[in-house]
C-alpha positions in Angstrom: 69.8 59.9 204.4 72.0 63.4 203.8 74.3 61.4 201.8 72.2 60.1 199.2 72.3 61.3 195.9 69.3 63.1 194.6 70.2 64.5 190.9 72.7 64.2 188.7 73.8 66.7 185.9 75.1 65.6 182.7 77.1 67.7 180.3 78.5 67.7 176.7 80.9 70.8 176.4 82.9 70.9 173.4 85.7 73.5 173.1 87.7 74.7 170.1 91.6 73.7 169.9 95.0 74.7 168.6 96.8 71.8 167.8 99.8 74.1 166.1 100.0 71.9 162.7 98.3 70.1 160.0 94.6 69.3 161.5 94.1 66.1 158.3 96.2 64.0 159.9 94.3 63.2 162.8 91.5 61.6 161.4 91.9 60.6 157.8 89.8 60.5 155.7 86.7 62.3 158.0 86.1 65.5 158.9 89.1 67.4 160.6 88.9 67.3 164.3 88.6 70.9 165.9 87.0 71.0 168.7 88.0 68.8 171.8 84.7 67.8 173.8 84.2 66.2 177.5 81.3 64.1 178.6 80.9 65.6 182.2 78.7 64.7 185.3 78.0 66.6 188.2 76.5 64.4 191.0 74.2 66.4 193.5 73.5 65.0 197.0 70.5 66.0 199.5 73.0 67.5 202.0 73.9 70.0 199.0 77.3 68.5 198.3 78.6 67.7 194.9 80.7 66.4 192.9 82.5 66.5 189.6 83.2 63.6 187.0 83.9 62.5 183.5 83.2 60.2 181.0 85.2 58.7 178.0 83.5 59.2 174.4 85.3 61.9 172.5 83.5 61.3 169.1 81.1 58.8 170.7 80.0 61.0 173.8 76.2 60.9 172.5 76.0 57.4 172.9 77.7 57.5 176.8 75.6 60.5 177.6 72.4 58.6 176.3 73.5 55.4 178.8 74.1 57.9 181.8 70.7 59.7 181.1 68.9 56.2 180.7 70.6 53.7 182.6 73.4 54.3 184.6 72.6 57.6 186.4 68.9 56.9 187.5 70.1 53.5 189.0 72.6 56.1 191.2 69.5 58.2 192.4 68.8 57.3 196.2 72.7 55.8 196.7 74.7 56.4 199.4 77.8 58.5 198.0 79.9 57.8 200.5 79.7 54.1 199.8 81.9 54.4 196.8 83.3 50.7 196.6 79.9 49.0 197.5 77.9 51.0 195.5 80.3 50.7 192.5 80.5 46.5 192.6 76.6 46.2 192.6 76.1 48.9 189.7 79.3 46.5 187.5 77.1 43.5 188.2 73.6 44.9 187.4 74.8 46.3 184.4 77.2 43.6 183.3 74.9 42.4 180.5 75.2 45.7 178.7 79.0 45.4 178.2 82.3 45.1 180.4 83.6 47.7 178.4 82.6 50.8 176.3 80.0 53.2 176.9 78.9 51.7 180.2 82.3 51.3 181.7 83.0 55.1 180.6 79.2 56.3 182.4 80.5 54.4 185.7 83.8 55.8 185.4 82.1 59.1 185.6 80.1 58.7 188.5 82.8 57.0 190.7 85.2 60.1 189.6 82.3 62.6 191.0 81.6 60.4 194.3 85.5 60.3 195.0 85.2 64.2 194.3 82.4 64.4 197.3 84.6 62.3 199.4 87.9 64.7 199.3 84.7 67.4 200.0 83.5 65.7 203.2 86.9 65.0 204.1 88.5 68.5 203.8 90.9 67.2 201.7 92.7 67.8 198.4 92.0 64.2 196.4 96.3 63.0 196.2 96.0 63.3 199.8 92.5 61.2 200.7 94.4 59.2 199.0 97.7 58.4 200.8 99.7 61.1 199.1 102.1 64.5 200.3 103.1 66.0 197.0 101.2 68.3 195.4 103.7 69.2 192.9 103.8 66.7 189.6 105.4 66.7 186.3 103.8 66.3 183.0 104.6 65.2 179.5 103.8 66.4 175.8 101.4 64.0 174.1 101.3 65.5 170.5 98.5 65.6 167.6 98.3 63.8 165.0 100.5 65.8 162.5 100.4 63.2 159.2 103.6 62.5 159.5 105.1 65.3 159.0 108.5 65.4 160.1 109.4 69.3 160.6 105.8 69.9 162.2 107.1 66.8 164.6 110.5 68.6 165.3 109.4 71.9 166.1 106.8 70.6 168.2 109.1 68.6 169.8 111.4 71.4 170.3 108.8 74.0 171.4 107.9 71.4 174.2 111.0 70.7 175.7 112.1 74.7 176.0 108.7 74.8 178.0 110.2 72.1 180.4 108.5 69.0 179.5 110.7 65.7 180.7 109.0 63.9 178.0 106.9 64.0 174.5 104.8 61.1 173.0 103.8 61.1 169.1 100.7 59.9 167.4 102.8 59.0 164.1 103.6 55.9 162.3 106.3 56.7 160.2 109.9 56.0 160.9 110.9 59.7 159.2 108.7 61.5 162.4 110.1 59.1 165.0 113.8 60.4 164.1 112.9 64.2 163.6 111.3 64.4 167.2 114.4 62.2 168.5 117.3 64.4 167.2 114.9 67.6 167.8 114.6 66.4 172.4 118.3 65.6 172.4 119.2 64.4 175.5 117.0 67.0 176.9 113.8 64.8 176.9 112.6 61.3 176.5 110.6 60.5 173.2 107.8 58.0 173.6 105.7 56.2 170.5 102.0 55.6 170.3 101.1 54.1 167.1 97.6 53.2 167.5 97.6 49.6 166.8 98.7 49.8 163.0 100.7 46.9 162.3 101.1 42.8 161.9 103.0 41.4 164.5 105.9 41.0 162.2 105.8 44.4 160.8 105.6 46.0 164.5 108.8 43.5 165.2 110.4 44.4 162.0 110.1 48.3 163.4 111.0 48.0 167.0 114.0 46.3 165.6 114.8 49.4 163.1 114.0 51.9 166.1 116.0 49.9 169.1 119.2 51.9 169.2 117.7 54.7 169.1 116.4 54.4 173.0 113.0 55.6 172.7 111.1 55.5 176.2 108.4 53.2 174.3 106.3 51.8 171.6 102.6 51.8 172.1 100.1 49.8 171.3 101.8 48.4 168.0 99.7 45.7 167.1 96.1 45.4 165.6 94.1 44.5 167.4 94.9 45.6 170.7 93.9 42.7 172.5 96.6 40.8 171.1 98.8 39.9 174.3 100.6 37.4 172.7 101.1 39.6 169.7 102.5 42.2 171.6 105.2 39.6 173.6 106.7 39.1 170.7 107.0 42.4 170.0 108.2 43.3 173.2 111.1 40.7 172.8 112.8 42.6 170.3 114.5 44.6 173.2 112.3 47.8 172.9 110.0 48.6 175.8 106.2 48.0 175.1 103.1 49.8 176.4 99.0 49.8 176.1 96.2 49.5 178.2 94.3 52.3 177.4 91.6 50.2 176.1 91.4 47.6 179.1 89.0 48.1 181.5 88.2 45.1 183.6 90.6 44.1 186.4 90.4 40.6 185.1 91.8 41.9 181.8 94.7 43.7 182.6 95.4 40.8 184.8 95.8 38.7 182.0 97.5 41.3 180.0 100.3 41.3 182.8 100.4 37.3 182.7 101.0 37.4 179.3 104.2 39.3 179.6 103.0 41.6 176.8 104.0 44.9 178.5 106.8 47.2 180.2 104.4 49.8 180.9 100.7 50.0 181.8 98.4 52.7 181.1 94.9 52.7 182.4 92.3 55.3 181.8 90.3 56.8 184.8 87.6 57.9 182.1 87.2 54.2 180.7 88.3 52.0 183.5 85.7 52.3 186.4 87.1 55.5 187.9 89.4 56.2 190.6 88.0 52.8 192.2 89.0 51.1 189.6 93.0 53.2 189.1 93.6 52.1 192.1 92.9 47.9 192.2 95.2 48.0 188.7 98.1 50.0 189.7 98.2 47.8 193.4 97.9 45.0 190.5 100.3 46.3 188.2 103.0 46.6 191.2 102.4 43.0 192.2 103.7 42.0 188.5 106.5 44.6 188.2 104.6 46.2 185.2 105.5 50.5 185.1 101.9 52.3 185.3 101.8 55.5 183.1 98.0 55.9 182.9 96.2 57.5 180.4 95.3 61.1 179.6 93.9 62.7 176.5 91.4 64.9 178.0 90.6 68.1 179.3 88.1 67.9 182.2 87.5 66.5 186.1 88.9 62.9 184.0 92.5 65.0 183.7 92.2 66.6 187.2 91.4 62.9 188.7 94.6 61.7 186.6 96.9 64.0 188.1 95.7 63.4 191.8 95.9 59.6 191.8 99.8 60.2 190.0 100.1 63.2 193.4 99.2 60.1 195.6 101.6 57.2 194.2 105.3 56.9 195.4 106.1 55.7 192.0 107.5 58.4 190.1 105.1 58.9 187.0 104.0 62.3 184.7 100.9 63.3 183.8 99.7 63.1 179.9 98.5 66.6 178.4 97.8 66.7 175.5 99.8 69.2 173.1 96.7 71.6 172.9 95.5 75.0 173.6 91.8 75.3 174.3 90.4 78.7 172.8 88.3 78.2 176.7 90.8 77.5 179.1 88.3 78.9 181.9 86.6 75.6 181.8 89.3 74.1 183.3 91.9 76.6 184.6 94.7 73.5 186.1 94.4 72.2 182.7 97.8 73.8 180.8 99.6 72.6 177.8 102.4 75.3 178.0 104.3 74.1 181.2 106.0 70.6 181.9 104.9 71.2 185.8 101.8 71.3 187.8 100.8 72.1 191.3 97.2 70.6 192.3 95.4 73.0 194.2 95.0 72.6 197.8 91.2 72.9 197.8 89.4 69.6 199.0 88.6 66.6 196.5 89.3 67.4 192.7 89.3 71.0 193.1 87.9 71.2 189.7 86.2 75.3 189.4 85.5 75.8 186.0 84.0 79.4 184.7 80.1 78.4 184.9 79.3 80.6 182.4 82.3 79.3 180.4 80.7 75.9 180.9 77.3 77.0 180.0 78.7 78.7 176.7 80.7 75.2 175.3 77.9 72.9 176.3 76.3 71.9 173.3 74.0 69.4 175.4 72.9 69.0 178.6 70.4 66.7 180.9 69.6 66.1 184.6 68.4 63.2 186.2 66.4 63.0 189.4 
């Protein structure tokens, strides 16, 4: 069988950053966080063809890459790539007993990533367009560091961002002081969105989105510990301020409760933690059948940001891609990845059209294995 796959290459590359402030505030109390680092797989098949994917981890990416080397990726060697869906449902069920979510769910999402990668391949056909879609040109928004809260590191960044043309920035603060600075700093020039990471009581996040509800903020994620409180974050959302999470859902029957429990205005799955492109696309067909705004997830470099902005190419629904507010000392190893411009045009090239510098590659990789 041409099709079948017959090795698969794994891939920890980690890659210095700018983040252009204070590097404590975003992870207190560890170690500051200076390099950014993608999990990526490249799936070979007998034919020669290949593809590109990526797997969630960040800090955690030795315990994905040790399920993909020992689990996940050998049960892949002999499949049929081009039988994306059927190959996908019988790898959730054989490895459902190891976790719906986490480090599993990341190691499928990579594979199904690198098989839709294959398929554009075969096809001749940019991804966006395999898909359903005719646009090649997107836009993307600003998701900022963690600065600590500092309110004049917010502004400028805030104001650097929009000059470069980005219709929106998101902050990674908790503090009403750096919510205001990177309002009055976009103006009317740009929307400001809110991603708190879970901090608060459901009274305290109420208590906020009633203090920040004039102020017209595009949205306040995630607000409540833990995340899986729906119900916490219904209440929240009832104080008139729009509402968003999802990045830590993953199974379809999850976010299908989330939805039902009338907990958010905007949806953001993760291609890198969800199940892949597979997966992207059973939640946003779901999403639309509840009225709920999809704004998926983004805060990576890799094939994960290129499959991000190809499934946003190939949706009617206006959306913008996440980038996060960085500059990669490397940028060869993933040239359409760009933090200085709010617009992107996906190459034409069929599938991802991911062509990262190999020896760029081979220089970041701080670990590597292949399976066959």
């Amino acid at each position: 069988m041409s099709h079948a796959i017959e090795r698969i290459e794994l891939a920890r590359v980690s890659v210095p950053f700018e983040i252009n402030g204070p590097r404590n505030g975003l992870r207190p109390g560890l170690a500051p966080w200076t390099r950014m680092e993608s999990l990526i797989v490249r799936v070979h098949c007998r034919d020669g063809a290949s593809g590109w994917g990526e797997a969630f981890g960040h800090f955690a990416n030795a315990g994905t890459a040790a399920i993909l080397e020992t689990l996940v990726a050998p049960w892949f060697i002999g499949k049929d790539a081009s039988a994306i869906g059927a190959s996908m449902e019988q790898a959730e069920r054989a490895f459902y007993g190891f976790g719906r979510n986490g480090p599993v769910r990341y190691a499928l999402s990579a594979i199904d990533i690198a098989l839709w990668d294959i398929a554009g391949q075969r096809a001749g056909l940019p991804l966006y367009r395999l898909l359903g879609g005719n646009r090649p040109g997107i836009r993307r928004y600003a998701s900022f560091a963690r600065y600590g809260g500092d309110p004049e590191v917010v502004a400028a960044n805030t104001a650097a961002a929009v000059e470069a043309g980005f219709a929106m920035v998101k902050l990674h603060e908790a503090t009403l002081p750096a919510f205001l600075a990177a309002r009055a700093a976009a103006g009317e020039r740009a929307r400001v969105a809110l991603d708190v990471n879970c901090p608060w009581t459901i009274e305290e996040a109420r208590a906020m989105a009633r203090r920040i509800a004039p102020e017209d903020f595009e949205w306040l994620e995630e607000p409540v510990w833990p995340p899986e409180d729906y119900d916490g974050m219904a209440r929240v959302r009832q104080e008139g301020v729009p509402v968003a999470a999802g990045e830590n859902v993953t199974t379809l029957h999850d976010f299908k409760r989330l939805f039902e429990s009338r907990a958010v205005d905007v949806v953001q799955p993760s291609v890198v933690k969800a199940g892949g492109i597979t997966a992207m696309r059973k939640v946003y067909a779901l999403a639309e059948s509840y009225g709920v705004r999809v704004a998926p997830h983004c805060y990576f470099w890799g094939p994960g940001y290129l499959a991000t902005a190809h499934l946003i190419a190939a949706d009617a629904r206006p959306m913008l891609l996440e980038t996060p507010y960085i500059a990669l000392e490397a940028p060869e190893v993933n040239p359409a990845f760009d933090s200085r411009s709010g617009a992107m045009t996906l190459s034409d090239a069929p599938g991802l059209g991911y062509a990262p510098d190999a020896a760029a590659l081979a220089r970041q990789t701080v670990w590597s294995a292949a399976v066959a």
